[in-house]
TORVEX-687070 format. One line per field, with one value per residue (C-alpha): z, y, x. Coordinates in Angstrom, 1 decimal, padded with zeros to 4 digits. Each point is the difference from the previous one (the first is absolute). Example, Ala and Ser with C-alpha at 12.3 -4.5 7.8 and 13.67 -1.06 7.14 Angstrom:
# residues 2
w c(007.8 | -000.7)
v c(-004.5 | 003.4)
u c(012.3 | 001.4)
//
This chain:
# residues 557
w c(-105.5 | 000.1 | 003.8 | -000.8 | 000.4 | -002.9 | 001.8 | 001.5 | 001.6 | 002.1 | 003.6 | 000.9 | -002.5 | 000.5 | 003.4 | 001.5 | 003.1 | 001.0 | -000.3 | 003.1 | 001.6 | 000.0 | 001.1 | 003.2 | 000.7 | 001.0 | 002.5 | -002.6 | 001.4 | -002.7 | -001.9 | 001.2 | -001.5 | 001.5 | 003.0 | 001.4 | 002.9 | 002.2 | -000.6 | -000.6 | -003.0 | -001.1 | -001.5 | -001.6 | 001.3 | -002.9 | -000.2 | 001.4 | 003.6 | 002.6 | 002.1 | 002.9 | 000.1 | 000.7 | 002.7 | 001.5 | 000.9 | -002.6 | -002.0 | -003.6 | -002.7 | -003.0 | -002.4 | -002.4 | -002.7 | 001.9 | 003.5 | 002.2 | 002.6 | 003.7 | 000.3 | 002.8 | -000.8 | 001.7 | -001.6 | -001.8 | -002.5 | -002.5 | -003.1 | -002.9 | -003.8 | -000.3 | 002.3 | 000.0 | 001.5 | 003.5 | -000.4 | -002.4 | 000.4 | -002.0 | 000.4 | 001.4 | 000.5 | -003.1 | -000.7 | -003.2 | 000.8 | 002.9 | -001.7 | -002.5 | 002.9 | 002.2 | -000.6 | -003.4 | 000.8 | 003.5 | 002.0 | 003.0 | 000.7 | 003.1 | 000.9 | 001.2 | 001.4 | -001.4 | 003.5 | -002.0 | -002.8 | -000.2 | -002.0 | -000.3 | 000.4 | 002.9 | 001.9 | 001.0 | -001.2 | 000.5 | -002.2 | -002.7 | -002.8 | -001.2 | -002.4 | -003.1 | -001.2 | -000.9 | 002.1 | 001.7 | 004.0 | 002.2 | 003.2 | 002.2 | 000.5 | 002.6 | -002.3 | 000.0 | 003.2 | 001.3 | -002.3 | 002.2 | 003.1 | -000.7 | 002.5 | 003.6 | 001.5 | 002.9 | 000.0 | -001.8 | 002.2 | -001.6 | 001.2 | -002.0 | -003.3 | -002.8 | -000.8 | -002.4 | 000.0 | 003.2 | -000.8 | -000.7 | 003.3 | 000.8 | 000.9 | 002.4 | 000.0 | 004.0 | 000.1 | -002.0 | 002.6 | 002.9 | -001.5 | 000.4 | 002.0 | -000.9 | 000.7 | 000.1 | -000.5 | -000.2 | 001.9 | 002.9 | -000.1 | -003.6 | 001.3 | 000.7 | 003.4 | -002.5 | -002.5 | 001.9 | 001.8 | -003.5 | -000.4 | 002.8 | -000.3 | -003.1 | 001.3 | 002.8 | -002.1 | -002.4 | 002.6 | -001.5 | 003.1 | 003.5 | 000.8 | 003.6 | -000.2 | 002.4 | -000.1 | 001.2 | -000.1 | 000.5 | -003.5 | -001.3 | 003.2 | 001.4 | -001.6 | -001.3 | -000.4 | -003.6 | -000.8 | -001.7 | 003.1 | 000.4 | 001.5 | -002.1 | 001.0 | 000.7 | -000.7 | 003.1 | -000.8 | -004.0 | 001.0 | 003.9 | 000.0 | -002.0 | 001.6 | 003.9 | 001.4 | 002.5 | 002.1 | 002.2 | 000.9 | 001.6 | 001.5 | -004.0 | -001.2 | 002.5 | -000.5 | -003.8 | 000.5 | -001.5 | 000.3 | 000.5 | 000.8 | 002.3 | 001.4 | -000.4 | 002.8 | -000.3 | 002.6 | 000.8 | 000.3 | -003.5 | -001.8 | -001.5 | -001.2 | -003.7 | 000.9 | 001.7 | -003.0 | -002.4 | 001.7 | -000.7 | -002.1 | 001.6 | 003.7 | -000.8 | 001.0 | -000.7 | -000.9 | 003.4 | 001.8 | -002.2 | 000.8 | 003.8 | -000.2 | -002.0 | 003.3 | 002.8 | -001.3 | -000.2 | 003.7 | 001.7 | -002.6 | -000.2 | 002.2 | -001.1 | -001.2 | 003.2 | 002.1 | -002.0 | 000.5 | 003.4 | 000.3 | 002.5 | 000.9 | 001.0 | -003.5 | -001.8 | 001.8 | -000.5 | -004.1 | 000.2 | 001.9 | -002.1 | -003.8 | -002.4 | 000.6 | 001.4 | 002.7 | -002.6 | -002.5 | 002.8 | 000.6 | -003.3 | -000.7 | 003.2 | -000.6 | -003.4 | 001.1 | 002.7 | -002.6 | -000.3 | 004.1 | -001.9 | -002.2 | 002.7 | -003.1 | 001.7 | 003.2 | 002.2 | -001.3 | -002.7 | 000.8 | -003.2 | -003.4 | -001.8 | -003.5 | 000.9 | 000.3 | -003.4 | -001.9 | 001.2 | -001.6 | -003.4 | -000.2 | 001.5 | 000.3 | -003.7 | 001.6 | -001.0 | 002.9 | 000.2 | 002.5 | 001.4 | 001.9 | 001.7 | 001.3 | -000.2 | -004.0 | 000.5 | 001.3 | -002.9 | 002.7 | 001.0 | -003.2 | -001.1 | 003.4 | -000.8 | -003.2 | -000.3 | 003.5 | -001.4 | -003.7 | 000.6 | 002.4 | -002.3 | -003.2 | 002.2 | 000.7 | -003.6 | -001.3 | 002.1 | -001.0 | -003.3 | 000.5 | 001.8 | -002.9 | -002.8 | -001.4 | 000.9 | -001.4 | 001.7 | 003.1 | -000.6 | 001.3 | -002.3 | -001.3 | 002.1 | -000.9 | 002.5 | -000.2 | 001.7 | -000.3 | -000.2 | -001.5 | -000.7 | 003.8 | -000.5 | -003.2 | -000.2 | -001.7 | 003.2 | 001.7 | -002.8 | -000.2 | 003.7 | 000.8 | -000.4 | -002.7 | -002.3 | 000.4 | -000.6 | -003.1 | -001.1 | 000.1 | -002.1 | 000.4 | 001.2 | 003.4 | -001.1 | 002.0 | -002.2 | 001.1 | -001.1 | 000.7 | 000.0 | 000.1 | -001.2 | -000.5 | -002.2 | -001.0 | 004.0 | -000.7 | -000.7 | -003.5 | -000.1 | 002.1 | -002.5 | -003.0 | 001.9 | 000.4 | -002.8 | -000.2 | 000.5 | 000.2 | 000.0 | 000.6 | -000.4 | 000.8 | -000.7 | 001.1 | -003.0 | 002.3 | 000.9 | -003.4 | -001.1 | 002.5 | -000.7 | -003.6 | 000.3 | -001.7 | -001.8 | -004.0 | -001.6 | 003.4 | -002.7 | -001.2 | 003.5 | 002.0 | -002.1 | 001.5 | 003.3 | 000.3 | -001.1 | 001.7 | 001.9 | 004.2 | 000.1 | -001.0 | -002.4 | 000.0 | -002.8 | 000.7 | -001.1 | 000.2 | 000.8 | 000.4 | -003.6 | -002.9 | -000.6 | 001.6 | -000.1 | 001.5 | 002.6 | 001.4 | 003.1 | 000.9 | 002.4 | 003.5 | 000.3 | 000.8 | -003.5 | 001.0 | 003.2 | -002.1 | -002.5 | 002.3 | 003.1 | 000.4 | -000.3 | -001.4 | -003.4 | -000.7 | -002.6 | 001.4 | -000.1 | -003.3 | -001.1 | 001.1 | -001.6 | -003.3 | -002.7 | -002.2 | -003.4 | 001.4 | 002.7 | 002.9 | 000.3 | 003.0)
v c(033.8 | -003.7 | -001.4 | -003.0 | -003.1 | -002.0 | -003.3 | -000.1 | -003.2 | 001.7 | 001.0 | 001.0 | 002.9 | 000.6 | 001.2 | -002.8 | -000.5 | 003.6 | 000.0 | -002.9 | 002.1 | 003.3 | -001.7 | -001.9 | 002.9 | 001.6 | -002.0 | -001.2 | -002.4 | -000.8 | 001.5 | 000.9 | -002.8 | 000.6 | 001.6 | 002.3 | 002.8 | -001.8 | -003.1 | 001.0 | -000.8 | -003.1 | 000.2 | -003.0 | -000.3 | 000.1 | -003.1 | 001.2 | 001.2 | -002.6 | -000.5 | -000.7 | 002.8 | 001.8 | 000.4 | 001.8 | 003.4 | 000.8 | 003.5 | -000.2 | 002.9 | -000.6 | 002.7 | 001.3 | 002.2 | 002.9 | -001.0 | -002.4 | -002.1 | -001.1 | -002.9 | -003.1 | -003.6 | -001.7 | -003.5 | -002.3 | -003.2 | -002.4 | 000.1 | -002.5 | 000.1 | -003.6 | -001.9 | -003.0 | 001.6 | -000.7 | -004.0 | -000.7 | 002.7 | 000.4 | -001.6 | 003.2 | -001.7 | 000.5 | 003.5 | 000.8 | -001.4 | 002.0 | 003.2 | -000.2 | -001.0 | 002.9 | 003.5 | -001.4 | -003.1 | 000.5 | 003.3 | 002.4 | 002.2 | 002.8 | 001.5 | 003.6 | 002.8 | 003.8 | 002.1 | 003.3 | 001.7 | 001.9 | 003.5 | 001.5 | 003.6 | -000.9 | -002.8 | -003.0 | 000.0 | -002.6 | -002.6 | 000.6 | -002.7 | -002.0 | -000.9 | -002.1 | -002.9 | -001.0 | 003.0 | -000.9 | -000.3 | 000.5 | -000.2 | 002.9 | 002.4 | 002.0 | 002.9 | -001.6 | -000.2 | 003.3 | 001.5 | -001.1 | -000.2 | 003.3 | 001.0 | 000.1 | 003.8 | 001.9 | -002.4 | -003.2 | -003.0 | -002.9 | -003.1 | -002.7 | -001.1 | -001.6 | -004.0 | -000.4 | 003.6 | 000.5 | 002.9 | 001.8 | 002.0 | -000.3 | 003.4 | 000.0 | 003.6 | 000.8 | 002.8 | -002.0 | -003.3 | 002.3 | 001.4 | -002.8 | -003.2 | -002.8 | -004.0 | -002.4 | -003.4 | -003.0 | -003.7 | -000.8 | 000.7 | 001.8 | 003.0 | 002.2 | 001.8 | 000.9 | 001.4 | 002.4 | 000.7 | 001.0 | 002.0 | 002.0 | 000.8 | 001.2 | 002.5 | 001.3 | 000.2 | 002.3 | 001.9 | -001.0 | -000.1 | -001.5 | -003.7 | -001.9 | -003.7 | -002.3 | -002.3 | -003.5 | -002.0 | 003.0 | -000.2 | 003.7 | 001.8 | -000.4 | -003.4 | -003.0 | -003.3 | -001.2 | -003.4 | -000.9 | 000.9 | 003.3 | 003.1 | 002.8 | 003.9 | 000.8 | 003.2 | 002.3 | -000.8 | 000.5 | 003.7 | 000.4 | 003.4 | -000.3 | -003.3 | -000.4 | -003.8 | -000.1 | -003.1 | -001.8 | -002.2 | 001.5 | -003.5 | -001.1 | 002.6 | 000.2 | -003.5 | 001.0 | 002.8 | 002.0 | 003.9 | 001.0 | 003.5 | -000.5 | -002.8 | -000.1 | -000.4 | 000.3 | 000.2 | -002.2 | 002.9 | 001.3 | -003.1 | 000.5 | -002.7 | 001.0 | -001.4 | -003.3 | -000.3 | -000.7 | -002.8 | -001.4 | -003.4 | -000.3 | -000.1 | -001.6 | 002.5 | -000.7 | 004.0 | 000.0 | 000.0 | 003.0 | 001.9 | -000.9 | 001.7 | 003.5 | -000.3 | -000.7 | 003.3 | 002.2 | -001.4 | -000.3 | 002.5 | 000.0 | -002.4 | -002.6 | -002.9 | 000.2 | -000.2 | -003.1 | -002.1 | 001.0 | -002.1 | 001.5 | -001.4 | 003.1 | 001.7 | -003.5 | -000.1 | 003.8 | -000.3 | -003.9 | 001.8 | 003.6 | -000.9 | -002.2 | -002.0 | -003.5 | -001.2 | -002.6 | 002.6 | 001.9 | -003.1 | -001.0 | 004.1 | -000.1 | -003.1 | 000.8 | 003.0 | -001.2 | -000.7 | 003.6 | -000.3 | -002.2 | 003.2 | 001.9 | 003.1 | 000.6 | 001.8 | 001.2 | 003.7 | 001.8 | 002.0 | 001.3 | 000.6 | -002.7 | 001.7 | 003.2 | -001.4 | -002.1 | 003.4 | 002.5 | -002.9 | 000.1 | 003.6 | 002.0 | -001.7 | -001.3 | -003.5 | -003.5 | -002.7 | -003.5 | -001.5 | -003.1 | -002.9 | -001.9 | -003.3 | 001.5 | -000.6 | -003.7 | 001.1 | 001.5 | 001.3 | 002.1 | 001.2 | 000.6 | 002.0 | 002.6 | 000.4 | 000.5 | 002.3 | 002.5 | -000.2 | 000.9 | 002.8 | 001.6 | -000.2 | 002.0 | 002.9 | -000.3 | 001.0 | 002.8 | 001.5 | -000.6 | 002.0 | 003.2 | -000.4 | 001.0 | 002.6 | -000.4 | -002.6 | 001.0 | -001.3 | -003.0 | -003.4 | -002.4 | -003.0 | -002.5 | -003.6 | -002.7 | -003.6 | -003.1 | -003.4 | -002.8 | 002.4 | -002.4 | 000.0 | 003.9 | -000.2 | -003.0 | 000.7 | -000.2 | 002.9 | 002.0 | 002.3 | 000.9 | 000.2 | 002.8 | -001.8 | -000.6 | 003.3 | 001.4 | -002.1 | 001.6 | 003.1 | -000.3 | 003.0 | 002.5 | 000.6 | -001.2 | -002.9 | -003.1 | -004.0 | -001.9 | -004.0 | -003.0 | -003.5 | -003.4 | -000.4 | 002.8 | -002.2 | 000.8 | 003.9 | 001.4 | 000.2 | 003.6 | 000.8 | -001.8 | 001.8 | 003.6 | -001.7 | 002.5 | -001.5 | -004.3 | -001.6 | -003.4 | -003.4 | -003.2 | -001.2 | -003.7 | 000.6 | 000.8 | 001.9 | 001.8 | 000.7 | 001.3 | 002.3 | 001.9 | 000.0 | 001.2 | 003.3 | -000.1 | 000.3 | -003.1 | -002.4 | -002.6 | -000.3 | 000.9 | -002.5 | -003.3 | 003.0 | 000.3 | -003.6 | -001.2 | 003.0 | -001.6 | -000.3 | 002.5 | 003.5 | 000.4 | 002.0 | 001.5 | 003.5 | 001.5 | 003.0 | 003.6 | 000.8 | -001.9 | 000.7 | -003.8 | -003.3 | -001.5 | -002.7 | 001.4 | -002.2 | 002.7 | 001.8 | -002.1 | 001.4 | 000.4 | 002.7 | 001.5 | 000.5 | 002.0 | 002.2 | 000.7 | 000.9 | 001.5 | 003.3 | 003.5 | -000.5 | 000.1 | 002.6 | 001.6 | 004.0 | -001.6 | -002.0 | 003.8 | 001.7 | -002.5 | 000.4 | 001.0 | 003.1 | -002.9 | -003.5 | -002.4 | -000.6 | -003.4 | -001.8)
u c(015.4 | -000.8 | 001.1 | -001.3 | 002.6 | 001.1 | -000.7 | -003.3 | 000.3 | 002.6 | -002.3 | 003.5 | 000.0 | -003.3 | 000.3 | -001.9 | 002.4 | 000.0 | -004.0 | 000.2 | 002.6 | -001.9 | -003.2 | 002.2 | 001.8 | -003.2 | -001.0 | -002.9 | -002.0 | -003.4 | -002.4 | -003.7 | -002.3 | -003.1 | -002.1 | -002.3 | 000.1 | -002.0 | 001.6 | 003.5 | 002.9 | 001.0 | 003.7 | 001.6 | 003.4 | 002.7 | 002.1 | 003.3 | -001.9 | 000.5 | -003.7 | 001.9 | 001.5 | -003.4 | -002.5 | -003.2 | 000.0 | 003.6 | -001.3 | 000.7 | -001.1 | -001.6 | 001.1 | -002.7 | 000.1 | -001.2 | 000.0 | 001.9 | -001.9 | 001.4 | -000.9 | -000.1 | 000.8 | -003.4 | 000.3 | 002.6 | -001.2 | 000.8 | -001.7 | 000.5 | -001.4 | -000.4 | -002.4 | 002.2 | 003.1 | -001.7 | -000.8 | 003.3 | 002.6 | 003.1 | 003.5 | 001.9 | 002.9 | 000.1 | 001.8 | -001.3 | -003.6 | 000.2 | 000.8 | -002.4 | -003.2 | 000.9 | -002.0 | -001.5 | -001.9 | 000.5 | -000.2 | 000.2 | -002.9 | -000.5 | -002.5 | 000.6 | -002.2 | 000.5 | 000.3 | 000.5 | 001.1 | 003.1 | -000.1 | 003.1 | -001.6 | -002.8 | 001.5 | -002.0 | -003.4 | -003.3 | 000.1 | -003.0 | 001.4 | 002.1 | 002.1 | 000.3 | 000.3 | 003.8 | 001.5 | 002.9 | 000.7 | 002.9 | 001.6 | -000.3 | 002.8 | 001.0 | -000.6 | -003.9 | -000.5 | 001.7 | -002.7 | -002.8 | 001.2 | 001.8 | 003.6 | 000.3 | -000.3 | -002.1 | -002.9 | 000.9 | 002.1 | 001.7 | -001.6 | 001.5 | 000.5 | -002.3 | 000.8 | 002.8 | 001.3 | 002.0 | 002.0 | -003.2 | -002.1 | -004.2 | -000.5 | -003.4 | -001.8 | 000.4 | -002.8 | -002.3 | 000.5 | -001.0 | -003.1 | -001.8 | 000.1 | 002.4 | 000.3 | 003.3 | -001.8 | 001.6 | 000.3 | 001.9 | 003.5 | 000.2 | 001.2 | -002.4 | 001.5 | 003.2 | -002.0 | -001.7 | 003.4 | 001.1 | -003.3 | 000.2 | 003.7 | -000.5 | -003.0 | 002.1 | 002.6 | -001.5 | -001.9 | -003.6 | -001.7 | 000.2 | -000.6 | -001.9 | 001.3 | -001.5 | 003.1 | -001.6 | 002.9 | 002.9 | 000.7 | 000.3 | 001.4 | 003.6 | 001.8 | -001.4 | 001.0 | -000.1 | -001.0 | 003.3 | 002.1 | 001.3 | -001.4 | -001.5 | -000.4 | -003.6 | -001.9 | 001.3 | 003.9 | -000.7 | -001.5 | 001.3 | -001.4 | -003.3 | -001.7 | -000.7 | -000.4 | -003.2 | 000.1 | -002.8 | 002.4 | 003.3 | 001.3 | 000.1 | 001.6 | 003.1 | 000.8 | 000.0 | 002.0 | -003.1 | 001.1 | -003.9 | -000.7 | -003.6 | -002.1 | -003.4 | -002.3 | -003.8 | -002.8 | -003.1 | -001.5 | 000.5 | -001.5 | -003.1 | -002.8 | 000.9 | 003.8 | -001.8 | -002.2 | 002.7 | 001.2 | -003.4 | 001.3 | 003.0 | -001.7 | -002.7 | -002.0 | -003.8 | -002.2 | -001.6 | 003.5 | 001.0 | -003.1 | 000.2 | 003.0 | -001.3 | -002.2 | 002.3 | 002.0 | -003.2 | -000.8 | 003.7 | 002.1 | 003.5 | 000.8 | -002.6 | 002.7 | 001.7 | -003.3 | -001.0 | 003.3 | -000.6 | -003.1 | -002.1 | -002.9 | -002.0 | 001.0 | -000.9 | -003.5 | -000.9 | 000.9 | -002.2 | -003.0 | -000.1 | 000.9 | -000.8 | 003.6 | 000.3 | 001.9 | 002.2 | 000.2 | 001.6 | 002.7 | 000.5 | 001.3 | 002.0 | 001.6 | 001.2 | 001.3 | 002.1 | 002.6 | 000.5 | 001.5 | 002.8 | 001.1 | 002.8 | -000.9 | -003.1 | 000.1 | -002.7 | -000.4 | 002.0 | 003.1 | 001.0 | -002.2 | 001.7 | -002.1 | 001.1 | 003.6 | -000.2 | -001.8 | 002.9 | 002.1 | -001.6 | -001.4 | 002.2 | 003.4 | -001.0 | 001.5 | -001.1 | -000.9 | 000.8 | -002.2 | 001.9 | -002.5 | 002.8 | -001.6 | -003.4 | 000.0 | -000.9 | -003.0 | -002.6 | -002.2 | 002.4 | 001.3 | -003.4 | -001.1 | 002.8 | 000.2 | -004.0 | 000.4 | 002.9 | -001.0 | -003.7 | 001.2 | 002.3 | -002.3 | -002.2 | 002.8 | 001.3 | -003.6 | 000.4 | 003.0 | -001.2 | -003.0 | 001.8 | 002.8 | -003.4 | 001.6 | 003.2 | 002.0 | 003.1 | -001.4 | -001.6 | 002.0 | 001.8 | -000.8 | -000.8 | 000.8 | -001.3 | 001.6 | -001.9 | 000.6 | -002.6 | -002.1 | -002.8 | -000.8 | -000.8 | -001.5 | -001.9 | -003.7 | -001.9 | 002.0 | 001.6 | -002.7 | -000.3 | 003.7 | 002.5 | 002.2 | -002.9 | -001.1 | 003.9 | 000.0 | -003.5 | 000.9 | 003.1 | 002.4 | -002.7 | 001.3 | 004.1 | -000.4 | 000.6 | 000.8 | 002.4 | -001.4 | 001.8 | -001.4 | 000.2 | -003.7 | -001.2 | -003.3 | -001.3 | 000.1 | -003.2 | -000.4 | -000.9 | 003.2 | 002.4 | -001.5 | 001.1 | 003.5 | 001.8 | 003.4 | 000.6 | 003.1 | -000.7 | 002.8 | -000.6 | -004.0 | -001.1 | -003.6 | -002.4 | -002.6 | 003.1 | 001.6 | -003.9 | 000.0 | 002.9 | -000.3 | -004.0 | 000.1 | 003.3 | -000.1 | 001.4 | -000.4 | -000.6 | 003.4 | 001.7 | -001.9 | 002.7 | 003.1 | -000.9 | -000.6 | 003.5 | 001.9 | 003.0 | -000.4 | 002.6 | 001.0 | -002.9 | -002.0 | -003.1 | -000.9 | -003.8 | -001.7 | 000.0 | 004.1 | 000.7 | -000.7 | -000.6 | 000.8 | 002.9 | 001.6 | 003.3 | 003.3 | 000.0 | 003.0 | 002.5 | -000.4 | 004.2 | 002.2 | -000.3 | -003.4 | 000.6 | 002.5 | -002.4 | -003.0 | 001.8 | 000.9 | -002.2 | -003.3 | -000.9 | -002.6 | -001.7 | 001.1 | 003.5 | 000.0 | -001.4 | 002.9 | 002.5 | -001.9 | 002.7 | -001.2 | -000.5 | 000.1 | -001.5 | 001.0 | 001.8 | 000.9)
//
């Protein structure tokens, strides 16, 4: 049977509207004109798709004939056939001029990098190839994207949604996060104490593992202040019964009606020269004051700190005449440390085992703590004095349980996440490998003890500490040493690095790394009441996401 129509100047009859129809009614966007997988795809925009109606970091899918490719919009030009077009352009005013320039003589092009392939049998696989020439690209769907990112259940938390599709959910992998350590990066004011709000909520929520925050600036505990106005629920009134607030400072937290459970006091003659050497840089203290004081605790013991602020002359001129310590070096030490008489925390001898009180909290009550600083968190030598002194002591018990629990798993604690802030000052190159956080981040997951970093200056961490940093959620960073350093080791940094750069100050965010199957580029989730709905209430746990397991479908929350 002949279908062919009898006039065949008629595009009407020949079907030539509903062939522009089908290709805008999927979302079409080009065709694939060139490209490599190192360097990524060039697509030529078809006419009808307005450039300004794309950016960086939108995922689009380029739809071969076997495979279809995720991909991530890295670059947007102007390309032109005609040379001239840039020293004598057209008369657009002209309609009909206009329409016959754009998308023939003049053109669209984007670059976009392939992030994975998308098998319809296996999932999301490596990218290997690419496709060909002419084959055509389109917007992502939430169908797309739910394919890699796969549903929320036992272990994944919705974090936010991808640019341009904000009915659709970023699912980040909980377990894998916690497995190794992870960074929040990002300038001043971008965020970066909300998203890790939204981190950990989402790890006590689903019962993943137990978090130690050392809360600077009282950001994560009781109530915070949000920098629009109102007042947002922190961690212990999200999950009254699963996070403890710790304060060193009970004066601040009454007058901000802080419901903390314990203050923490610790003694002068607890400190040890490994906590003194930490503060190194920010005390300016020179080698020779750090091993006068490994000395002055071999000679005077526990109470060698005390004894020193003390300033007796005898004890000065016994340590002058019988080591190899001089009498400056000796007055130097003492007068740096007499900022430590400022701190009311520190009291002449230790009462209570502040560790043992914080590991009954994680281990045995299976609570997280919220350590609250109060006034003393403008002060980085204080916030770096207890964080180094409680973190290096319970590393030490944590290796220990792990070591009894050999053999049996049911014992063994769970995983710890640590969370410090200004983490350059601890993991800066010249003290990274000596220190307990460097070490923590060495180590990985091999004793479930894990950090969680956040800093604004991610080109001051040692370089082999960031490379051990599994998961990165990175805002907004304007510094290029800074925008290296967190995309060193990440496949495709090239294409990423133009992303990051032009991510807006706020609430955006680009996750890398371990917990994703690839990055991508998040509005996080609004910290509102529909978020303490959604995250409040019993834990979410893979034993109870087991037991609400239908006999033929998934589990759907």
């Amino acid at each position: 049977m002949n279908d062919r129509p009898d006039d065949v100047n008629n595009l009407d009859a020949w079907g030539f509207d509903d062939f522009v129809a089908q290709s805008q009614s999927g979302n079409k966007l080009g065709v694939v004109v060139g490209g490599s997988i190192s360097r990524g795809l060039s697509i030529k925009l078809d006419p009808h798709v307005q450039i300004e109606d794309l950016a960086v970091g939108r995922y689009i899918v380029v739809r071969g004939q076997h495979k279809r490719f995720f991909c991530m919009i890295n670059d947007i030009s102007l390309n032109s056939t005609n040379a001239q077009i840039e020293s004598d352009p057209p008369d657009i005013s002209d309609q009909f001029l206009a329409e016959i320039y754009s998308g023939t003589v003049a053109y669209s092009i984007i670059t976009v990098t392939p992030m994975l392939v998308i098998d319809e049998l296996e999932g999301p696989l490596p990218v290997k190839t690419i496709p060909g020439h002419f084959t055509q690209a389109f917007n992502a769907t939430e169908e797309d994207v739910n394919k890699v990112f796969g549903a929320e259940d036992s272990t994944h938390f919705n974090v936010g949604s991808p640019l341009e599709l904000q009915e659709t959910n970023i699912n980040l992998n909980l377990k894998r996060l916690v497995e190794r350590s992870v960074g929040v990066f990002g300038k001043s004011g971008t965020g970066k104490s909300f998203l890790t709000r939204v981190l950990m909520a989402g790890v006590i929520n689903r019962a993943i593992g137990v978090s130690l925050i050392f809360d600077m600036h009282n950001d994560y505990g009781w109530e915070i202040t949000d920098e629009r106005g109102p007042k947002v629920k922190g961690l212990k009134q999200l999950f009254p019964d699963r996070v403890v607030i710790l304060t060193l400072d009970e004066e601040s937290s009454r007058r901000r009606n802080a419901k903390y459970d314990f203050a923490i006091k610790l003694g002068f003659d607890e400190i040890e020269p490994e906590d003194i050497g930490m503060l190194k840089a920010t005390m300016s203290l020179s080698d020779t004051m750090v091993d006068a004081a490994y000395l002055l605790r071999k000679r005077w013991e526990q109470g060698w700190i005390k004894r020193l602020l003390k300033g007796d002359p005898d004890d000065f001129d016994d340590i002058t005449e019988n080591t190899n310590i001089g009498g400056g070096t000796l007055s130097a030490l003492q007068r740096r440390l007499q900022r430590f008489e400022r701190w009311d925390f520190l009291i002449e001898e230790q009462v209570t085992d502040s560790v043992q009180k914080i590991i009954d909290y994680l281990v045995n009550q299976r609570k997280s703590v919220v350590l609250e600083f109060g006034k003393h968190g403008n002060s980085l030598e204080a916030y770096m004095l207890v964080a180094n002194y409680l973190t290096r002591r319970i590393h030490h018990r944590y290796i220990e349980m792990v070591d009894k629990s050999l053999g049996d798993n049911s014992v063994a604690p769970p995983q710890l996440l640590i969370t410090i802030e200004e983490a350059h000052k601890f993991l800066e190159p010249q003290v990274a490998s000596q220190t307990t956080f460097g070490i923590i981040a060495r180590e990985m997951r091999k004793y479930n003890v894990t950090l969680l970093v956040v800093d604004q200056r991610p080109s001051a961490i040692d370089e082999e500490v960031m490379s051990q940093i599994g998961t990165r959620v990175t805002a907004l960073l304007d510094n290029e040493r800074d925008i290296n350093a967190v995309l060193n080791g990440i496949s495709g940094a090239g294409g990423l690095r133009e992303v990051l750069a032009r991510l807006e100050t706020k609430q955006q965010a680009i996750i890398m790394g371990h917990a994703v199957p690839m990055p991508v580029v998040i509005k996080p989730r609004t910290y509102d009441e529909n978020f303490y709905q959604a995250v409040m209430g019993e834990p979410i746990n893979l034993k109870t996401a087991k037991k609400s397991l239908g006999s033929g479908g998934k589990r759907r929350l």
